[in-house]
Backbone bond lengths (Angstrom), bond angles and torsions (degrees), N, CA, C in turn:
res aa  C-N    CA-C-N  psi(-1)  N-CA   C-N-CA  omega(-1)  CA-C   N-CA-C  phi
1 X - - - 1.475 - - 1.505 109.40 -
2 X 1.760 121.34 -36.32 0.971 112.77 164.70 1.443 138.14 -28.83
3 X 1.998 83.48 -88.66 1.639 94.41 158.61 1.205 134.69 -25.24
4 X 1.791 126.53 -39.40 1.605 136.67 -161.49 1.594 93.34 -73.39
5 X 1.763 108.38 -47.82 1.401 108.07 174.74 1.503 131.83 -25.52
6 X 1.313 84.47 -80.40 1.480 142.35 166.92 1.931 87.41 -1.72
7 X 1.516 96.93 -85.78 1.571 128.10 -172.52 1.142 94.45 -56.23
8 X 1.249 128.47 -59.50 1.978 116.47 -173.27 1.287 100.30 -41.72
9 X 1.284 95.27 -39.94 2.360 78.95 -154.86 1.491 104.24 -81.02
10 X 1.052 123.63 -27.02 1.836 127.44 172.39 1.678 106.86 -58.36
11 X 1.147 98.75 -57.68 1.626 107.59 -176.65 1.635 104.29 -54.99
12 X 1.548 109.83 -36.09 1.894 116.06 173.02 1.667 97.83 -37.17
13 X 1.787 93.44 -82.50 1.434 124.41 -169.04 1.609 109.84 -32.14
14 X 1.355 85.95 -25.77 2.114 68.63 -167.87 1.453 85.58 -102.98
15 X 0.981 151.88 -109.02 1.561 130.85 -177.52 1.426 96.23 29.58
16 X 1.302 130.09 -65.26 1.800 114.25 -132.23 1.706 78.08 -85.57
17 X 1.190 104.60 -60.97 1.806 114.76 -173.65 1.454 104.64 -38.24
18 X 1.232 132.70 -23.56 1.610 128.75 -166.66 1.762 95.11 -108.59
19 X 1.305 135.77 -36.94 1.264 121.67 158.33 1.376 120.56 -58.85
20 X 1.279 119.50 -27.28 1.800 131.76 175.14 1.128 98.59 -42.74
21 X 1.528 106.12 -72.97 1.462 134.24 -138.38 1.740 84.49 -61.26
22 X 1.640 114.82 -62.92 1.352 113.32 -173.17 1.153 129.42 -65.30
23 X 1.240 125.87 3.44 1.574 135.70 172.42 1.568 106.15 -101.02
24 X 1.299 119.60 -7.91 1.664 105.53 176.39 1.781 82.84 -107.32
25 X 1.288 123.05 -32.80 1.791 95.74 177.39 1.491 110.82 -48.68
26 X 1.107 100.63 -49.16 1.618 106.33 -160.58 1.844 116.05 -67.78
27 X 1.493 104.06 -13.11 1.558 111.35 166.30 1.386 108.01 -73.58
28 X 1.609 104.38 -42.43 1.671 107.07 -152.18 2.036 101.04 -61.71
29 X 1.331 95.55 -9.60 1.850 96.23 -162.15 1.338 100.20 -71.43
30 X 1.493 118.64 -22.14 1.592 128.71 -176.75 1.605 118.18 -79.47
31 X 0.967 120.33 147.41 1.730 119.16 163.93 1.073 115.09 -59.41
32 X 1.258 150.49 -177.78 1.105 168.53 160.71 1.614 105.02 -93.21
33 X 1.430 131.92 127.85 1.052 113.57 158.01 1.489 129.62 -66.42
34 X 1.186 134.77 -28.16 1.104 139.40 127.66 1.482 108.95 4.66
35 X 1.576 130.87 -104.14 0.621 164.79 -92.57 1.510 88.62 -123.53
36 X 1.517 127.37 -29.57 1.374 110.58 -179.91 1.757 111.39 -99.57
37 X 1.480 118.03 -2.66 1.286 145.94 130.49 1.232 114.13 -1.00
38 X 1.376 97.93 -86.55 1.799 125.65 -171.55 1.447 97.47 -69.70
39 X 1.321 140.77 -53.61 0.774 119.88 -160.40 1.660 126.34 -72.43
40 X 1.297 114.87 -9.93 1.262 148.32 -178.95 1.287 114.23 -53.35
41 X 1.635 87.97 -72.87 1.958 117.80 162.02 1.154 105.26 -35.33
42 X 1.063 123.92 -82.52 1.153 148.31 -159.26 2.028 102.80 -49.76
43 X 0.990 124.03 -21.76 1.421 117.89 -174.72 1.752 114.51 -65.91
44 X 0.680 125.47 164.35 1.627 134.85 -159.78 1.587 88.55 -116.56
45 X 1.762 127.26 104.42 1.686 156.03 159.32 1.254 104.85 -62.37
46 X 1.537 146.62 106.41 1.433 129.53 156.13 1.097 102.46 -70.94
47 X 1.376 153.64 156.03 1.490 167.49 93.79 1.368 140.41 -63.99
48 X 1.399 110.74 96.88 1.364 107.65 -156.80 1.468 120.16 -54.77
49 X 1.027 108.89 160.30 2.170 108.43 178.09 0.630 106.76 -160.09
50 X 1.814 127.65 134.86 1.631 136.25 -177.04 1.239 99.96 -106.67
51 X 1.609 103.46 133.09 1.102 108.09 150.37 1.585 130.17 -148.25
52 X 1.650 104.58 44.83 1.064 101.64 -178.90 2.342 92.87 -109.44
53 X 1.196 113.15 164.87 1.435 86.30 173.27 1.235 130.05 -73.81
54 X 1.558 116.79 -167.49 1.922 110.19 171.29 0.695 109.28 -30.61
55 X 1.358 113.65 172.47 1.468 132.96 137.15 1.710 110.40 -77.28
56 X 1.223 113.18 177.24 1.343 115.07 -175.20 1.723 101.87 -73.11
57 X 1.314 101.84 -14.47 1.823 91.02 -162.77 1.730 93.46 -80.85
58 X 0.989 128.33 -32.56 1.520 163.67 -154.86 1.554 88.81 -72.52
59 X 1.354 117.69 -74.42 1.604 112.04 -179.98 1.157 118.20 -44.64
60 X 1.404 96.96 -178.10 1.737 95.46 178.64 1.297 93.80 -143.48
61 X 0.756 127.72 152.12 1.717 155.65 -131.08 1.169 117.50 -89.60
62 X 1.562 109.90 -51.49 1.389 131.67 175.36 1.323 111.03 -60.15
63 X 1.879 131.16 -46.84 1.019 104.82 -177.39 1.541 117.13 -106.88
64 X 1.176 101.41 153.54 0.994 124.04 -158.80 2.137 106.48 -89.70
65 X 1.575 115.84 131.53 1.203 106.01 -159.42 1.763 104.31 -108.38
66 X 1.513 91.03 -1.23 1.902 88.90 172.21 1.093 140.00 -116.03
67 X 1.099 150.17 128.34 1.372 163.85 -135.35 1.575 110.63 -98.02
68 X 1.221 108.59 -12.38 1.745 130.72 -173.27 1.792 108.41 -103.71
69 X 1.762 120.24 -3.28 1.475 94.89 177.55 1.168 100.88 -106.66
70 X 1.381 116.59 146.51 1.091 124.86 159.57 1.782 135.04 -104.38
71 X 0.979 114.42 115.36 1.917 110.15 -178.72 1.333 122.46 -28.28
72 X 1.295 114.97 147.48 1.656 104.75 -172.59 1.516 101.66 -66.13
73 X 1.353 144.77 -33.66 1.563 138.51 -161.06 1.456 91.27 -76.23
74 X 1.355 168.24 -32.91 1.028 160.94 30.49 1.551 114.97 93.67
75 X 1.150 109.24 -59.86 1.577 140.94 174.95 1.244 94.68 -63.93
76 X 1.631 109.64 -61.61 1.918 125.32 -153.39 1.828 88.60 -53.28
77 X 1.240 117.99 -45.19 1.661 129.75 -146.33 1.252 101.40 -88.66
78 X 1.225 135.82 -42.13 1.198 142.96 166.07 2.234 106.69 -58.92
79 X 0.919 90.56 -46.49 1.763 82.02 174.47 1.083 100.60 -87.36
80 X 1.402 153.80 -90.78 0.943 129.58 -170.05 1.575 125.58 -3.94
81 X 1.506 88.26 -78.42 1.493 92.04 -172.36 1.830 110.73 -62.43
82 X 0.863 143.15 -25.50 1.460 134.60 149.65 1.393 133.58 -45.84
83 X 1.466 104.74 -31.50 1.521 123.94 157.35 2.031 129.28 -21.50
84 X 1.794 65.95 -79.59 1.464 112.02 -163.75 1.725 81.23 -81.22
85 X 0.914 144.48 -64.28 1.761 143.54 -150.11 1.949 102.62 -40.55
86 X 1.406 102.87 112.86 1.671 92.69 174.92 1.815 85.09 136.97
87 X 1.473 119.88 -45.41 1.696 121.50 173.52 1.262 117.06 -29.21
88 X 1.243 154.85 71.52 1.654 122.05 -169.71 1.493 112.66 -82.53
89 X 1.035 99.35 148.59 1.479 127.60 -158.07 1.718 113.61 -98.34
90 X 1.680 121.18 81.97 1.177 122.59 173.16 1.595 118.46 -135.66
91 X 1.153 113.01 164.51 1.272 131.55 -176.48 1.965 112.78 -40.46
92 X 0.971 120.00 173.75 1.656 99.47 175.57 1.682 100.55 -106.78
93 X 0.805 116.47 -173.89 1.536 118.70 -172.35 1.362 108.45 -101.22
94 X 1.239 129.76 152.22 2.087 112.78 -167.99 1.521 80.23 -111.89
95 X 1.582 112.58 98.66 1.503 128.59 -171.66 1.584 105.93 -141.85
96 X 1.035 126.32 148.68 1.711 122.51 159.11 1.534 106.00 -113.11
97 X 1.096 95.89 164.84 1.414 102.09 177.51 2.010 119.42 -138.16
98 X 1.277 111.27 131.51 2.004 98.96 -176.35 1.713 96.92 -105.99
99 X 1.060 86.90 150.57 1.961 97.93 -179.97 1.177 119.89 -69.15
100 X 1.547 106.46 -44.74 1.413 131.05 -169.59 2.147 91.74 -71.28
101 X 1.153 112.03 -44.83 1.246 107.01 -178.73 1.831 122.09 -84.26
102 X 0.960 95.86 -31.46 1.598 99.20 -177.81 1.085 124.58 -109.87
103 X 1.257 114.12 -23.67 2.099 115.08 172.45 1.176 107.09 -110.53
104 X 1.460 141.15 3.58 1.311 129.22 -165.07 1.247 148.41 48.68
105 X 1.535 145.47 -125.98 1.555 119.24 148.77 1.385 115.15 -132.24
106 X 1.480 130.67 -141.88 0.875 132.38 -159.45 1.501 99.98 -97.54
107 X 1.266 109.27 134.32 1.823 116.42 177.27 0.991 103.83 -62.86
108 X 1.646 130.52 148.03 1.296 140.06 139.84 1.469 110.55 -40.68
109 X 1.594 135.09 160.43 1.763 123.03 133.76 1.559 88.37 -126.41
110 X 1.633 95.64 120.88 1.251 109.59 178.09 1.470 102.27 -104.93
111 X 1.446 126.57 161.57 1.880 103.80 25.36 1.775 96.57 -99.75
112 X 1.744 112.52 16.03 1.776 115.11 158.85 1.520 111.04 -36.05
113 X 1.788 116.21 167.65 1.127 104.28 158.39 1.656 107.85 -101.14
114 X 1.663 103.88 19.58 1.768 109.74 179.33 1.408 117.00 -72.19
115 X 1.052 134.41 131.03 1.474 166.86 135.00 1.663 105.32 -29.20
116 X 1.074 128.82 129.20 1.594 137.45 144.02 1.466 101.03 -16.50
117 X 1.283 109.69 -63.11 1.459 109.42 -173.53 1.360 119.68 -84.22
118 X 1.321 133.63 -31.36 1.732 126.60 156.06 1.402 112.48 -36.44
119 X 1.585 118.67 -55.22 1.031 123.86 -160.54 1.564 118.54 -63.97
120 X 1.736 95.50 -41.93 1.697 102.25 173.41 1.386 106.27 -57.55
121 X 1.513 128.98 -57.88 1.349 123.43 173.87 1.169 120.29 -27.81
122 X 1.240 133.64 -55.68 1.326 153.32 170.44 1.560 102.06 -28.48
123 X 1.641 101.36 -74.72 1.203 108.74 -169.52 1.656 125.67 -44.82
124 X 1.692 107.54 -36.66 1.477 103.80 160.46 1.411 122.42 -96.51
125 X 1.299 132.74 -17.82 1.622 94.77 169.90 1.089 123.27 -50.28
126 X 1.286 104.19 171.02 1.362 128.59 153.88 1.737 151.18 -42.53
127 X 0.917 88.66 -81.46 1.390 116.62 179.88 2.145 129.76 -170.64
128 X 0.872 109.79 133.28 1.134 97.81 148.22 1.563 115.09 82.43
129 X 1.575 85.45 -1.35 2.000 107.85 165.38 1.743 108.73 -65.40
130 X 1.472 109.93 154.04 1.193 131.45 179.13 1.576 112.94 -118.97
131 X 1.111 126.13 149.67 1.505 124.09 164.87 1.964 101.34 -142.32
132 X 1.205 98.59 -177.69 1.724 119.22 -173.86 0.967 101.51 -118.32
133 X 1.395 105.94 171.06 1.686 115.75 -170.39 1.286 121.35 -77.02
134 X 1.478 126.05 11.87 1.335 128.50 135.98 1.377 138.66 -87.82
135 X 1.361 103.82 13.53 1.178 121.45 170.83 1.939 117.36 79.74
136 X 1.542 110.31 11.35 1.130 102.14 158.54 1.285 131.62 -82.91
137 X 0.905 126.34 151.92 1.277 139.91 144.93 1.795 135.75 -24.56
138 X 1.241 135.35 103.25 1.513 130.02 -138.79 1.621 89.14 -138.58
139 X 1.153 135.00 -9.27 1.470 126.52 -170.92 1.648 106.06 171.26
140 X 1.207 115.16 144.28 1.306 119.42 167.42 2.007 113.97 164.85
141 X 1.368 93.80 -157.22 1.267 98.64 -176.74 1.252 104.24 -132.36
142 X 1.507 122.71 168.24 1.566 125.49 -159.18 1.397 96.12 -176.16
143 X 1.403 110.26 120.96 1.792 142.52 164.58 1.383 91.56 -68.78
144 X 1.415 126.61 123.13 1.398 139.83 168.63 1.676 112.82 -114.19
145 X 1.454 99.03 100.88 1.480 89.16 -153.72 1.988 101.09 -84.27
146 X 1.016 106.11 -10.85 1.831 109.64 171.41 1.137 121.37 -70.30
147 X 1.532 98.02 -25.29 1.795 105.02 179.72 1.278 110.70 -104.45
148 X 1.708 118.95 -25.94 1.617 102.55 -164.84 1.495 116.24 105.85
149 X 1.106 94.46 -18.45 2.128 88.71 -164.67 1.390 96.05 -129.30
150 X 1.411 91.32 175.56 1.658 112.61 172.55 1.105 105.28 -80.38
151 X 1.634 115.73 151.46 1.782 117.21 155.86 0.823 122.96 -117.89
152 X 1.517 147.71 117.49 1.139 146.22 -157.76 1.706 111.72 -122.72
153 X 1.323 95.51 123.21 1.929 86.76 -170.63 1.489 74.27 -132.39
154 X 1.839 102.29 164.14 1.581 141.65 -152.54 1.682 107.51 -118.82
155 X 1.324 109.25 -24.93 1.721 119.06 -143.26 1.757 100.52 -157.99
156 X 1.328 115.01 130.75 1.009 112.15 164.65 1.526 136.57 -65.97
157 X 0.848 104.05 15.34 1.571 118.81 178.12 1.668 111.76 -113.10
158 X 1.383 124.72 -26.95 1.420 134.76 154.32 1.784 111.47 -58.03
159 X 1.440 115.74 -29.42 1.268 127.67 -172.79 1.370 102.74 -74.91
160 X 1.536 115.51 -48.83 1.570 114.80 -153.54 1.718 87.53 -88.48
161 X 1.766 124.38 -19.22 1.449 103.73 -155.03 1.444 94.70 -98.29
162 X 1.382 137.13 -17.74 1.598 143.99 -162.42 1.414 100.86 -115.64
163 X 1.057 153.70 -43.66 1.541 172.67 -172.58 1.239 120.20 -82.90
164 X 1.398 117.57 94.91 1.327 107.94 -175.92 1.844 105.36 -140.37
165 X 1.503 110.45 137.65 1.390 113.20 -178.46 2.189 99.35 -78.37
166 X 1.790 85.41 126.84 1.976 97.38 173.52 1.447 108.79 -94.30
167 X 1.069 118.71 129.41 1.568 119.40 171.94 1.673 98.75 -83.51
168 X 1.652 119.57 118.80 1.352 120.39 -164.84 1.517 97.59 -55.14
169 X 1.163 121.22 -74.82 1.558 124.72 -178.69 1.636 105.99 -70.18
170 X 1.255 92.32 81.55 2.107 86.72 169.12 1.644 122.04 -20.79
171 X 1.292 111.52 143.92 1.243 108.82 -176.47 1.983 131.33 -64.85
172 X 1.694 78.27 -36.94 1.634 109.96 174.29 2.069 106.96 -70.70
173 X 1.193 98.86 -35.41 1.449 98.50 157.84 1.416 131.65 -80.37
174 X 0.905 112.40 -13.60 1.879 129.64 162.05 1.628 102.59 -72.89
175 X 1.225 137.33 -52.57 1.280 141.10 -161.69 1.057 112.44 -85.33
176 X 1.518 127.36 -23.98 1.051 133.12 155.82 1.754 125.43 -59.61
177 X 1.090 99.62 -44.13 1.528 120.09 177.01 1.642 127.09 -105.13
178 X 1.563 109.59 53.16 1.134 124.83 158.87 2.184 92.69 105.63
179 X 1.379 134.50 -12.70 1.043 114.46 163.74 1.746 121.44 -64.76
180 X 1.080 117.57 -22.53 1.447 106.01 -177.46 1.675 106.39 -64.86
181 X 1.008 123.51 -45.56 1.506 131.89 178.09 1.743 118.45 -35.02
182 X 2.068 109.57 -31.78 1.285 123.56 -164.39 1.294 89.42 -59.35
183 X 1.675 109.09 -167.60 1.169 112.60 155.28 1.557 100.06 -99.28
184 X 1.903 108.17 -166.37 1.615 124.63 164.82 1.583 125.30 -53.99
185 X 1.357 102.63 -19.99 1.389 107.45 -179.62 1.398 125.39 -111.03
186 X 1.529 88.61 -28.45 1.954 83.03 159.29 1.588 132.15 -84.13
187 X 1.588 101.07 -21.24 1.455 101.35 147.44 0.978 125.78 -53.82
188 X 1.478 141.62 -65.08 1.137 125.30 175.07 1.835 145.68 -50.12
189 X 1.527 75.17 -14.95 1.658 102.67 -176.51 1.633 96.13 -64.77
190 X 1.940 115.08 -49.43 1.100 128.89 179.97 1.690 112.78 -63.59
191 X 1.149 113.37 -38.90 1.648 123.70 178.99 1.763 113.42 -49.23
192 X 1.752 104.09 -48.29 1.474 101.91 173.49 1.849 102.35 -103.10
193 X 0.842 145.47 66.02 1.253 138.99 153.15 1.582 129.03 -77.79
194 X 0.674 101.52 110.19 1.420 102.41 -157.02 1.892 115.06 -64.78
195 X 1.250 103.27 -14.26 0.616 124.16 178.57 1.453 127.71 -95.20
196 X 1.143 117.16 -0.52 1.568 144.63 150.76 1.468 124.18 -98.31
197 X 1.504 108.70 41.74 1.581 116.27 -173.55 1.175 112.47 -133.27
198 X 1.191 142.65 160.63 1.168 157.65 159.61 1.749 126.46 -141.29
199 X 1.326 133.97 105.51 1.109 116.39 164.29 1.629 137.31 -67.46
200 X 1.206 103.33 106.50 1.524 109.06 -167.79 1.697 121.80 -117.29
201 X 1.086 121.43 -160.48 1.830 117.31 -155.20 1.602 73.55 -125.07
202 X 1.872 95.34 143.07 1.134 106.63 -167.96 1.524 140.78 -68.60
203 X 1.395 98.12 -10.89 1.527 134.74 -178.94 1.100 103.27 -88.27
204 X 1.417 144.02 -52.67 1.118 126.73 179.89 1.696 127.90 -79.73
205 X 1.334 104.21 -4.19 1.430 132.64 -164.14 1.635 79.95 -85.20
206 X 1.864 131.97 -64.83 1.203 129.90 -163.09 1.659 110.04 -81.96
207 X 1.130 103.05 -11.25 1.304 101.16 174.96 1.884 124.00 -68.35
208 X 1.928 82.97 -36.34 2.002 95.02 174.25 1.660 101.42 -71.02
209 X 1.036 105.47 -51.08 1.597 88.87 -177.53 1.533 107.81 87.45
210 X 1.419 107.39 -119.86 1.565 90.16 -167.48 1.777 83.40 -144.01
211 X 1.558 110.24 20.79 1.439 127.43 166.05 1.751 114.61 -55.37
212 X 1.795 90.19 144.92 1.344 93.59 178.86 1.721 115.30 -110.22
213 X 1.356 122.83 -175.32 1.755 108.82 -161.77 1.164 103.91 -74.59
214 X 1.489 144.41 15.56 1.194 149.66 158.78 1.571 115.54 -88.64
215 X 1.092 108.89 -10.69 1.629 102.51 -175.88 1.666 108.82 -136.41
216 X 1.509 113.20 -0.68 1.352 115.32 165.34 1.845 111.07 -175.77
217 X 1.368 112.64 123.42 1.621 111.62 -169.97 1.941 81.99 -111.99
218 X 1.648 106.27 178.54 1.308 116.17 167.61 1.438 122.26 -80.30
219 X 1.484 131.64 122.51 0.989 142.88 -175.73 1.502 118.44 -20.58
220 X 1.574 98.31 -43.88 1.975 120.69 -177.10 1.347 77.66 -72.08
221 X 1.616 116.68 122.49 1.419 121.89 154.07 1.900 114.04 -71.83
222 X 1.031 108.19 -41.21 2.016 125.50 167.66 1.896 98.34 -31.60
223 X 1.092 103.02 -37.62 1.423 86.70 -164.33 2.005 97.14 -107.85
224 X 0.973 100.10 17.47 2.127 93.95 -179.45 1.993 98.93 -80.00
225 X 0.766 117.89 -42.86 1.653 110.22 153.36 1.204 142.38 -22.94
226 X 1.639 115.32 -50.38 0.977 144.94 -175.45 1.506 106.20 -92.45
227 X 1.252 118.01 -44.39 1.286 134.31 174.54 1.524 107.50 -57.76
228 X 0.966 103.95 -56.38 1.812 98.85 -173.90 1.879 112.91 -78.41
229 X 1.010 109.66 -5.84 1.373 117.86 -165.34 1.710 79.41 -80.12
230 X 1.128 111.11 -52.40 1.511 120.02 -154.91 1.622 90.30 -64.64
231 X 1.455 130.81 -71.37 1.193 122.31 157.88 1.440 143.07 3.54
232 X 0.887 91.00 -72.30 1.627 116.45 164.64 1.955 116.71 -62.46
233 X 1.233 105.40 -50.93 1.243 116.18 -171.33 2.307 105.99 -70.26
234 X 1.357 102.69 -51.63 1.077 106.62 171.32 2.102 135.00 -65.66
235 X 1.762 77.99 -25.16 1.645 94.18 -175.73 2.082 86.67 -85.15
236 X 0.672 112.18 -57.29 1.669 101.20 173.12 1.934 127.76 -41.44
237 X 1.502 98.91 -38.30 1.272 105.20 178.07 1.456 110.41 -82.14
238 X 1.479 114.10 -1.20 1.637 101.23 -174.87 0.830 111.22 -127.11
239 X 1.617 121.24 5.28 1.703 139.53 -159.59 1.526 121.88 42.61
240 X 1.403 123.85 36.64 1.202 132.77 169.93 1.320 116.32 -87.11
241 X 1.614 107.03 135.95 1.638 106.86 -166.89 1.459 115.54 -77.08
242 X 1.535 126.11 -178.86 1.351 131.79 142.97 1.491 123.77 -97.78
243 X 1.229 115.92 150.26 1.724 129.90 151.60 1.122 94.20 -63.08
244 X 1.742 118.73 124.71 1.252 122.99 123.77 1.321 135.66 12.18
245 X 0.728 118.72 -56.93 1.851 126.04 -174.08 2.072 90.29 -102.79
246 X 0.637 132.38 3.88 1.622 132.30 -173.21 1.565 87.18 -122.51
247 X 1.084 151.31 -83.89 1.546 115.02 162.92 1.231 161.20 -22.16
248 X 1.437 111.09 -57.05 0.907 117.66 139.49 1.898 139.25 -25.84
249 X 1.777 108.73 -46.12 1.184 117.11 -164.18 1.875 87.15 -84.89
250 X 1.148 121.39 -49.24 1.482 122.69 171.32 1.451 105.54 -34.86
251 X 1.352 102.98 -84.92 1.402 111.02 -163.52 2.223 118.49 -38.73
252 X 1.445 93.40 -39.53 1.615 107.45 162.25 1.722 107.46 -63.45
253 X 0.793 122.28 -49.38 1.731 113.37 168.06 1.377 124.64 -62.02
254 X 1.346 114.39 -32.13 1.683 116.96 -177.16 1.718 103.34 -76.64
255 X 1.328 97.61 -26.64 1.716 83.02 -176.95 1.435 116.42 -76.80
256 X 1.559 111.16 -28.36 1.536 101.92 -166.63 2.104 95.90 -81.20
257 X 1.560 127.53 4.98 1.139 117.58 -155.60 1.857 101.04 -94.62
């Protein structure tokens, strides 16, 4: 009876030990929660991040991303004033000046029988002018750029009494402002320049006088642009100064041009 014991209870024991054994296999097949935890953590997240800028659709319109544009009024002031830069700017001299004595007259261009001043005439009519065998002028047409209009004269005597060549920078305003200083011959050099002329209507020609763009411009506002450019451009090539207030009134015209 011993023995029979004996064997029951061994034969128990291993039963329990062999269900043991198979109940921790059958856990081990599982993860650990633990263990699937960490591994979770542990995974490597990309996250996107910009860092290049917008795109163009992305910006916005209004602002502006460069430091280099500048506005056209901005533009106007900067040329202008680069223009004009080199003018010097002094008082006029309390001087008179006579034509007959200090500028002399009108050059021949030979071996023509044209005049300095025929020739400028020339240069602005039109069309369809006549002259005589002295080379005046007897009929034609003429761009009046102070007034705006055409001039049309019939008779050489309408020519000499309505028609008159303007020296842009008056002469008496040259002498005032550093021409008296030239000598006799470079004045005169300045007297026919051809490039200091304008053919204009006779009224408005006596109306400038020997005025500067502060105290009288051409009626045709279309042409004050053009006008001061010339100003500017000629008073630079001859080193003749401005008045104060005659700069100034330039320099306010070149910007809005």
């Amino acid at each position: 009876m011993a023995n029979s014991e004996l064997e029951r209870r061994f034969k128990h024991a291993a039963a329990s030990v062999t269900v043991l054994l198979s109940f921790v296999l059958l856990v081990g097949c599982f993860p650990r929660p633990d263990s699937q935890s960490s591994d979770t953590t542990s995974e490597s997240i990309s996250i996107p991040t910009t860092t290049s800028e917008p795109s163009d659709i992305e910006k916005s319109p209004a602002v502006s991303t460069s430091s280099n544009q500048i506005s056209p009024q901005a533009q106007g002031v900067s040329k202008a004033v680069e223009e004009i830069s080199g003018v010097v700017v002094a008082s006029a001299a309390k001087i008179e000046t006579s034509r007959s004595r200090d500028w002399g007259t009108w050059n021949s261009l030979t071996p023509s029988c044209w005049s300095v001043r025929d020739e400028s005439l020339r240069i602005y009519e039109l069309s369809g002018s006549a002259t005589d065998d002295d080379c005046k002028f007897t009929s034609g047409d003429w761009y009046d750029a102070y007034s705006g209009s055409v001039l049309t004269f019939k008779s050489a005597e309408e020519i000499s009494d309505s028609l008159q060549l303007d020296h842009i920078i008056p002469v008496s305003y040259a002498f005032r402002h550093g021409a008296n200083l030239w000598s006799a011959i470079k004045r005169s050099v300045f007297y026919n320049d051809i490039n200091n002329f304008i053919a204009v209507n006779a009224t408005d020609n006596i109306s400038k006088g020997n005025s500067g763009p502060s105290e009288w411009m051409p009626p045709n506002q279309d042409y004050w642009c053009t006008y001061s450019h010339r100003w500017v451009g000629i008073a630079k090539a001859w080193g003749i100064s401005f008045e104060r207030e005659d700069y100034d009134k330039l320099l306010e015209i070149l910007i809005e041009c």
